[in-house]
N, C-alpha and C positions, 0 to 999 in steps of 0.2 A: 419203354417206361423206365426201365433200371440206369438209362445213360442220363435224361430226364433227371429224375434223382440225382445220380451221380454230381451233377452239373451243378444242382442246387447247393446241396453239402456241403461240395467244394469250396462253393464262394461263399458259404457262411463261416467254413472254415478260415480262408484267407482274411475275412473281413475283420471276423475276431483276432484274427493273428497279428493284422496289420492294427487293430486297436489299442492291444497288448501292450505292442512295441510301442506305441504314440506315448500311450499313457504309464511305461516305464519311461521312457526318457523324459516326459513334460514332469511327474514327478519324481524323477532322481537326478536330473542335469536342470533344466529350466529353470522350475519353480523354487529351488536350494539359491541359484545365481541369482534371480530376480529377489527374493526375500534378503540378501544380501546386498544389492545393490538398494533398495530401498531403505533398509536400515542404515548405509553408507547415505544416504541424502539426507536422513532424519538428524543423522550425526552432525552431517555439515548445515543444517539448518539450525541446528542449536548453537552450534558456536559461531553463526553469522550475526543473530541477532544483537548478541551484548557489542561485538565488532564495530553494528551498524552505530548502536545507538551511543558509543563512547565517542567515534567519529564526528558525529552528528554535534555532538554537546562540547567535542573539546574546536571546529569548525565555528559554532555560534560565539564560546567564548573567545576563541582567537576573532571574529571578525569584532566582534562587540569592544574590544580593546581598542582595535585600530581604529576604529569609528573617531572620526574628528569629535569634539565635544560642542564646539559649533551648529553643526549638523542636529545634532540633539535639542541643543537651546531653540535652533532657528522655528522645526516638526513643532517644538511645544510652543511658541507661540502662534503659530498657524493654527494647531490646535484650539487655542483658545480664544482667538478672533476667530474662526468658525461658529465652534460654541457660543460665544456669546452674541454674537450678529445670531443668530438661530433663536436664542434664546430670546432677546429683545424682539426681531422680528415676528413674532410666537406671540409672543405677550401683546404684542400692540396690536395684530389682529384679533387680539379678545377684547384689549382696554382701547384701540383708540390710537389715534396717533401720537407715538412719547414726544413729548418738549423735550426738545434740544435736538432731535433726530436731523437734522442738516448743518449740524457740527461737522467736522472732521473728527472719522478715529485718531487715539490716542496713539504717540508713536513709541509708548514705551512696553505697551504687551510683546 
């Protein structure tokens, strides 16, 4: 029975021992580096953000520049022969068929 014992001890001894050791180095080498490299990402997440977002805006005004003014006119009248073809076709399903609807559009919108 005493060897029995013996054997038990032992390896509560070890286990605790081998615990000791886990949990001095997980908290004096691990967890010190990892809270470190964490705050090193929190770091660099803050100064990405204003980065992004200057990029981003001085990007929009650079393209918004070069943008033909053509281009712009052309979008806003498609624009509004849309809308109003929509608009007129809307209404006449309420009121009816509009007089004059087998004109041609106008070619100055």
């Amino acid at each position: 029975m005493d060897l029995g014992w013996t054997l038990v001890i032992q390896a509560l001894i070890t286990a605790a021992t081998v615990l000791a050791v886990l949990a001095a180095f997980w908290f004096g080498v691990v967890r010190p580096y990892l809270d470190r490299k964490v705050e090193e990402i929190l770091e660099t997440a803050r100064e990405i953000e204003p980065r992004v977002k200057k990029g981003v805006r001085e990007g929009l005004e650079e393209t918004l520049r070069e943008l033909p003014e053509n281009t712009v006119k052309d979008s806003t009248r498609q624009f509004l022969r849309f809308g109003s073809g929509l608009v007129e076709n809307g209404l006449s399903s309420f009121l009816g068929d509009v007089p004059g609807a087998d004109r041609k559009p106008r070619k100055d919108l």
